[in-house]
C-alpha positions in Angstrom: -57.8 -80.1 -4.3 -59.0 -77.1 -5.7 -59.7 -75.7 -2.3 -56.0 -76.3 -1.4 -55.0 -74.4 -4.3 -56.9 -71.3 -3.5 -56.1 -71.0 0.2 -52.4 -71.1 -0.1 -51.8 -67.8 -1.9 -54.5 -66.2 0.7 -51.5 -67.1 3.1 -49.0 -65.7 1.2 -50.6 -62.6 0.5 -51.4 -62.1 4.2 -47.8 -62.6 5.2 -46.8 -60.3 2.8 -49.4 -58.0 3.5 -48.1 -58.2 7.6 -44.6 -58.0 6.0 -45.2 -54.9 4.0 -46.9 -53.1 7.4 -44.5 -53.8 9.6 -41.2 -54.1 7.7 -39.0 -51.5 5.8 -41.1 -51.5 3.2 -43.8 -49.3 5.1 -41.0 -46.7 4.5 -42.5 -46.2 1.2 -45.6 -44.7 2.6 -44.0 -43.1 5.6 -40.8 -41.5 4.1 -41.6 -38.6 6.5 -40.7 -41.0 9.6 -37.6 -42.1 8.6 -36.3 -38.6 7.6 -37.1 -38.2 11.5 -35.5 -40.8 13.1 -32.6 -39.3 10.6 -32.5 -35.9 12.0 -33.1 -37.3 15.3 -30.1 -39.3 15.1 -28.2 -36.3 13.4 -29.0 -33.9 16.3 -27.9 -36.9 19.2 -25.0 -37.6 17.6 -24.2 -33.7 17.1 -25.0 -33.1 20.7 -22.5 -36.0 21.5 -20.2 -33.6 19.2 -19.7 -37.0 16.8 -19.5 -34.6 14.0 -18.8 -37.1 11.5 -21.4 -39.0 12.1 -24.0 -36.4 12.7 -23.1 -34.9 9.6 -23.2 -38.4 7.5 -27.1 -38.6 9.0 -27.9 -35.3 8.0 -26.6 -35.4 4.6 -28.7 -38.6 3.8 -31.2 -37.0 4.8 -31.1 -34.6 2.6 -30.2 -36.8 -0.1 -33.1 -39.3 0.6 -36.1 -36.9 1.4 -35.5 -33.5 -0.2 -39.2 -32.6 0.2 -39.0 -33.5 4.3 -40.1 -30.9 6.4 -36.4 -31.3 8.1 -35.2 -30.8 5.1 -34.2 -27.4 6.0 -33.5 -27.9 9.9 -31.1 -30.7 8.5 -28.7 -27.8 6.8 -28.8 -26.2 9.8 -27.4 -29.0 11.3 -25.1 -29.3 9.1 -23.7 -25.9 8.7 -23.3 -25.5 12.8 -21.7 -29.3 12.8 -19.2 -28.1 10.1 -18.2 -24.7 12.2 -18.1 -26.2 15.3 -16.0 -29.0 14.4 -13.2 -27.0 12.4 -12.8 -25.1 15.6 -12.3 -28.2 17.3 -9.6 -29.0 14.6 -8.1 -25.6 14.7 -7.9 -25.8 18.6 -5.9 -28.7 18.3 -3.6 -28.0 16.0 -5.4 -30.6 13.5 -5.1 -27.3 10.7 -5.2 -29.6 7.2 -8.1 -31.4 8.0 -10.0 -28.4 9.5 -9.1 -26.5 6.2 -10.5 -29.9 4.4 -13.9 -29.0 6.4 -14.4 -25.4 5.5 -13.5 -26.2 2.0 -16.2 -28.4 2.0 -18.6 -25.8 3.5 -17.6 -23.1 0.8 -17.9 -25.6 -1.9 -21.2 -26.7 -0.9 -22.6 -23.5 0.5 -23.1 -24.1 4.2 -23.8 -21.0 5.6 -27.0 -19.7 7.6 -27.1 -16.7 8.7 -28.6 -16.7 11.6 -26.7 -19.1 13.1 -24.0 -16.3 12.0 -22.1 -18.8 9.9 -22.0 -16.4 6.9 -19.6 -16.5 4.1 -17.4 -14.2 5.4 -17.3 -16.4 8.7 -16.0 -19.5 6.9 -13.2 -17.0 5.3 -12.1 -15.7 8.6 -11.8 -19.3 9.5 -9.7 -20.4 6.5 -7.7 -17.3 7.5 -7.4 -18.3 11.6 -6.8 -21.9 10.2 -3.7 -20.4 7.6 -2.2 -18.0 10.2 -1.9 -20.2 13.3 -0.9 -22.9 11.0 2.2 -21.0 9.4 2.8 -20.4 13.2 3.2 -24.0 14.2 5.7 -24.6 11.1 7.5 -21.5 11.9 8.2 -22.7 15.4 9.1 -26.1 14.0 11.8 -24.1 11.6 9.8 -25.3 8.5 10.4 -22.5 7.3 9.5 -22.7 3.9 6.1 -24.3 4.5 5.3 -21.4 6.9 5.6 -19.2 4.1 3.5 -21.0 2.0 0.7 -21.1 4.7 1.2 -17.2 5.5 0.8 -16.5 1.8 -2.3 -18.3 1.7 -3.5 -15.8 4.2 -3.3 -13.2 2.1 -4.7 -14.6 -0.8 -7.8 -15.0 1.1 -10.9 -12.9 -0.5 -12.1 -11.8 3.0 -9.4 -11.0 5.8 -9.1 -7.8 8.0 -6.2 -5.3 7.6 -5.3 -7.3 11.3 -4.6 -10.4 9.6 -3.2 -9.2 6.7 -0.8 -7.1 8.5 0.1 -10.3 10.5 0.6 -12.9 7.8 3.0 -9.7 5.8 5.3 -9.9 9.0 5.2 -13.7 9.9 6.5 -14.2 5.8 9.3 -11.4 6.9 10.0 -12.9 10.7 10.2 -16.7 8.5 12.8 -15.2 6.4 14.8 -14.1 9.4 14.8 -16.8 11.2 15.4 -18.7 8.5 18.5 -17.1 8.0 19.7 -16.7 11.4 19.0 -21.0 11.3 21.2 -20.9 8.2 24.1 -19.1 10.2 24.2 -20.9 12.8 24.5 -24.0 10.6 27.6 -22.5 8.9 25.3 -21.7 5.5 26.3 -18.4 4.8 25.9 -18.4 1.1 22.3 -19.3 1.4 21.7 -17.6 4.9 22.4 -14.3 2.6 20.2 -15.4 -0.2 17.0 -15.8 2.2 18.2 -12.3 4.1 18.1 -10.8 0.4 14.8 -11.7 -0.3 13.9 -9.8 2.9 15.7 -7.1 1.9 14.7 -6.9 -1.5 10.7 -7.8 -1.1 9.5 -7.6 2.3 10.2 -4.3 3.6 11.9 -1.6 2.7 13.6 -0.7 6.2 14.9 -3.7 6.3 18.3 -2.5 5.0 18.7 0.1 7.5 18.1 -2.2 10.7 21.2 -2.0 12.1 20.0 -4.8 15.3 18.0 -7.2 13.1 21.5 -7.2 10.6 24.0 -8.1 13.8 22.2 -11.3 14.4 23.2 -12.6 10.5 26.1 -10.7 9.4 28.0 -9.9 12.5 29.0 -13.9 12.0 30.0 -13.8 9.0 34.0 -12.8 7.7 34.1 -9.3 6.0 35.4 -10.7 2.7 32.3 -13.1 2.5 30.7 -10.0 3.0 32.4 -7.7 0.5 32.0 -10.4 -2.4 28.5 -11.4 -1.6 27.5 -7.3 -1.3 29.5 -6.7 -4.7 27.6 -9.4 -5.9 23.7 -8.0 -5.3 25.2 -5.0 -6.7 26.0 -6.3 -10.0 22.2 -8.1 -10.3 21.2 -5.0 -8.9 19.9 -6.1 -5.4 20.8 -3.1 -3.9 19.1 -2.9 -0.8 20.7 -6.3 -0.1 24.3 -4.7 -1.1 24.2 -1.9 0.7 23.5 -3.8 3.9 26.2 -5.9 3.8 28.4 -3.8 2.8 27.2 -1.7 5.7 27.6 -4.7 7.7 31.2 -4.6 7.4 31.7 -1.5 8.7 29.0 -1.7 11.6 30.6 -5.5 12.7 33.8 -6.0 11.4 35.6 -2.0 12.0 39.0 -3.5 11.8 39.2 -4.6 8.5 40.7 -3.7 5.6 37.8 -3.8 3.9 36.3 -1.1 5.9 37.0 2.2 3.5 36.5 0.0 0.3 32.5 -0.8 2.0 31.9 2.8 3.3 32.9 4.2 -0.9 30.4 1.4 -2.3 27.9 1.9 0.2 27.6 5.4 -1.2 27.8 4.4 -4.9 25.4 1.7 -4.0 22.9 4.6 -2.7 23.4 6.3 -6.3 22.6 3.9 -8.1 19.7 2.3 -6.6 18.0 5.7 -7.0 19.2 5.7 -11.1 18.3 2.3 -11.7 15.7 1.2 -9.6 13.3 4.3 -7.9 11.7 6.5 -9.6 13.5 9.8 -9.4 13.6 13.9 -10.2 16.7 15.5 -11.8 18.9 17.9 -10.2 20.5 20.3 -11.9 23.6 21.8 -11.1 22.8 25.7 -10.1 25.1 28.6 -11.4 28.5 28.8 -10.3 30.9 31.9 -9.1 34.2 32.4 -9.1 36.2 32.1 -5.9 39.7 31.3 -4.9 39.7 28.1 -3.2 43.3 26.9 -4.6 42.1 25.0 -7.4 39.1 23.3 -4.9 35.5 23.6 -6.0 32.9 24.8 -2.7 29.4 23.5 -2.9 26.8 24.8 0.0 23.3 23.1 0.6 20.8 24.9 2.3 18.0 22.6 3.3 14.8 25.1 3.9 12.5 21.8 4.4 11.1 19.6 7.1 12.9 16.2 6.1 16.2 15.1 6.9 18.4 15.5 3.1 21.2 12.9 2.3 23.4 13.8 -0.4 25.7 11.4 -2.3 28.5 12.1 -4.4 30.0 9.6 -6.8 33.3 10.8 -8.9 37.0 11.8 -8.3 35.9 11.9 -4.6 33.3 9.9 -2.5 31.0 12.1 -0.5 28.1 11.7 2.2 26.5 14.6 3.5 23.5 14.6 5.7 21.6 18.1 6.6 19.1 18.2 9.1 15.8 19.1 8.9 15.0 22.7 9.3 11.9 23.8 12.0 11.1 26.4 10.7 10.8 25.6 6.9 7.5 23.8 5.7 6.2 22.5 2.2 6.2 25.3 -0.5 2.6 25.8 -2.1 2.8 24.8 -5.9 2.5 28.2 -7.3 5.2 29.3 -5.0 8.6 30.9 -6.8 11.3 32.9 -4.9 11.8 36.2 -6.0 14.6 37.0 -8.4 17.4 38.3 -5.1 15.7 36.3 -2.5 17.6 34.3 -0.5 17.2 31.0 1.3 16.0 32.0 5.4 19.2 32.2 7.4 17.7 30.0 9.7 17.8 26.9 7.5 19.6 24.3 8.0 22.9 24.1 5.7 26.3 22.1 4.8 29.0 23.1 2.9 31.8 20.9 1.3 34.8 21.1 -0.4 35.3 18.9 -3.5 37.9 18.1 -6.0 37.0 19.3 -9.1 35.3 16.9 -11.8 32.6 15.1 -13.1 30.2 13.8 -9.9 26.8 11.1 -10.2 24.7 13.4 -7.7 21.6 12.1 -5.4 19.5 13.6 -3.2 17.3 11.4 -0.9 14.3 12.9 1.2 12.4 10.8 3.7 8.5 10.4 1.9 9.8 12.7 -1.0 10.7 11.2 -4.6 14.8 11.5 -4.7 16.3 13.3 -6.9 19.2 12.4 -9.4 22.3 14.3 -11.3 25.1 14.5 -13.3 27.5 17.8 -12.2 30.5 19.2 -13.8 32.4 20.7 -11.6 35.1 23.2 -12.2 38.2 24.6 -9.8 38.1 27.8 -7.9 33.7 27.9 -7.9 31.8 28.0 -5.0 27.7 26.7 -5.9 24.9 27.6 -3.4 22.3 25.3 -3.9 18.7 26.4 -2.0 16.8 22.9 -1.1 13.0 23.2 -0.9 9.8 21.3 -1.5 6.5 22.2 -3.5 3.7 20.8 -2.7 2.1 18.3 -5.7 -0.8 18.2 -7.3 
């Protein structure tokens, strides 16, 4: 009996024994070979290009054997599986869930450089991803949600000037279109509140695009026009004002709202450059005598290289535009005319006649601060007013 007893835990012991040899529990003193079959698996599966699952192998890896000479060759893995499969989701139009991937990669740090997945790689990526992604929802006149993705292009850390430049005028091409959509839907109202958010934030030629403007407001009647302009003027949108206002007189000639528009445009002009730009004051030079039967003369010689446009605001409403002059150039700072010097005969110059009173002046210069002013101006005075330009400091 007491032979019995002994031999049957010899058996047990030698199955376990076999067991433990053969079995999963020989992992314990071979970690090394299972973090091998891991990476092995990994790199099949990744070769496959079964990113998923190559990338689930690698990270247990990692998780399970830390001190695994594959340790490191299992990052690698990792960061090339990650870039190579967003660019298969960016390819194919898949954009959320490839953004989902590089997230993950800048979260967790999977870069390697010489595999030339860097940091800044990843944020070109995120910035292909964002573009091309605003893209697809512009085309699918999801407007809106093509914005949002543009922005996020530009809120990137790392982008070129390229893509930056890009994402600027897909937000300003969305709002276009958007509006144009608008239009043709019969949505005027809100077809001119997404055109005034281009014309207010986006770019600041917008307003004077006289082709871009026919596509929105050439459809619309001029007394939508004329109350929707007078409108932005009041909130002070004047870039949007003066377009439409300017659109009644480009599309709609006929109307009766024509000379009305062409008056505001030019008070418009005046005060966007009082209220809104920052701005120089100009002065009203001395005066002479001169009978003009009861008229006031004003002359303005423009001895620069810009185009001048001069707006007059008060018992009479006055454009005047003087070309650029050749000849003239930027004055140096320390430069003053002498006391009897006169401005070169060569210059370009206007001259008006005005009814006497009290005007709202502006000047505007192309790439020069404009220039704001109050006049009085008397009967029977003729003004010579002598443009030019110093240089800054």
């Amino acid at each position: 009996m007491k032979k019995k007893f002994i031999a049957i835990p010899i058996v047990v012991v030698g199955a376990l024994a076999l067991l433990f040899a053969a079995g999963p529990i020989a992992d314990l003193l071979d970690p090394e070979r299972e973090a091998r079959e891991l990476y092995e698996e990994a790199v099949r599966l990744y070769e496959e290009r079964n990113y998923g699952l190559a990338i689930e192998k690698a990270e247990m890896l990692r998780n399970k054997h830390p001190d695994s000479k594959y340790f490191i060759d299992a990052k690698i893995l990792l960061v090339e599986a990650y870039a190579e499969w967003s660019d298969e989701l960016i390819k194919s139009g898949n954009y959320e869930v490839a953004i989902e991937k590089l997230q993950t990669m800048s979260d967790r740090n999977y870069y390697w450089v010489a595999s030339g997945v860097t940091q800044e790689f990843v944020m070109e990526r995120f910035v292909v991803c964002y573009y091309n992604w605003g893209v697809m929802l512009q085309g699918e006149e999801k407007f809106e949600e093509a914005i949002e993705k543009y922005g996020q292009v530009i809120e990137v850390e790392y982008h070129s000037p390229g893509n930056l430049t890009a994402a600027e005028d897909g937000i300003q091409s969305c709002y276009y279109e958007w509006a144009k959509a608008l239009v043709r839907d019969g949505a005027f109202n809100e077809a001119l509140q997404k055109y005034s958010i281009l014309l207010e934030v986006c770019a600041s030629n917008w307003h004077e695009n006289k082709e871009k403007a026919e596509a929105i407001l050439s459809h619309m009647s001029p007394d939508v026009l004329f109350t929707s302009a007078t409108k932005f003027r009041e909130v002070r949108k004047f870039n949007s004002s003066i377009t439409l206002y300017k659109g009644i007189v480009w599309f709609h000639g006929g109307s009766v709202y024509v000379q009305d528009a062409e008056k505001a445009v030019i008070e418009t002009e005046i005060e966007k450059i009082y209220f809104n730009e920052e701005h120089g004051t100009m002065s009203l030079p001395s005066g002479s005598e001169k009978e003009l039967g009861g008229a006031c003369e004003l002359t303005i010689v423009n001895d620069s290289p810009y185009v001048v446009t001069v707006f007059f605001s008060g018992p009479e409403t006055v454009l005047i535009t003087i070309n650029a002059s050749p000849d003239s150039h930027v004055k140096a700072l320390t430069w003053m005319p002498f006391f009897f010097e006169q401005a070169p005969e060569e210059a370009e110059r206007e001259t008006c006649i005005l009814t006497p009173g009290n005007y709202k002046v502006a000047f505007k210069i192309s790439e020069i601060t404009p220039s704001y002013g109050e006049w009085s101006l008397p009967s029977d005075t003729s003004y010579n007013l002598w443009f030019y330009i110093k240089r800054g400091y």
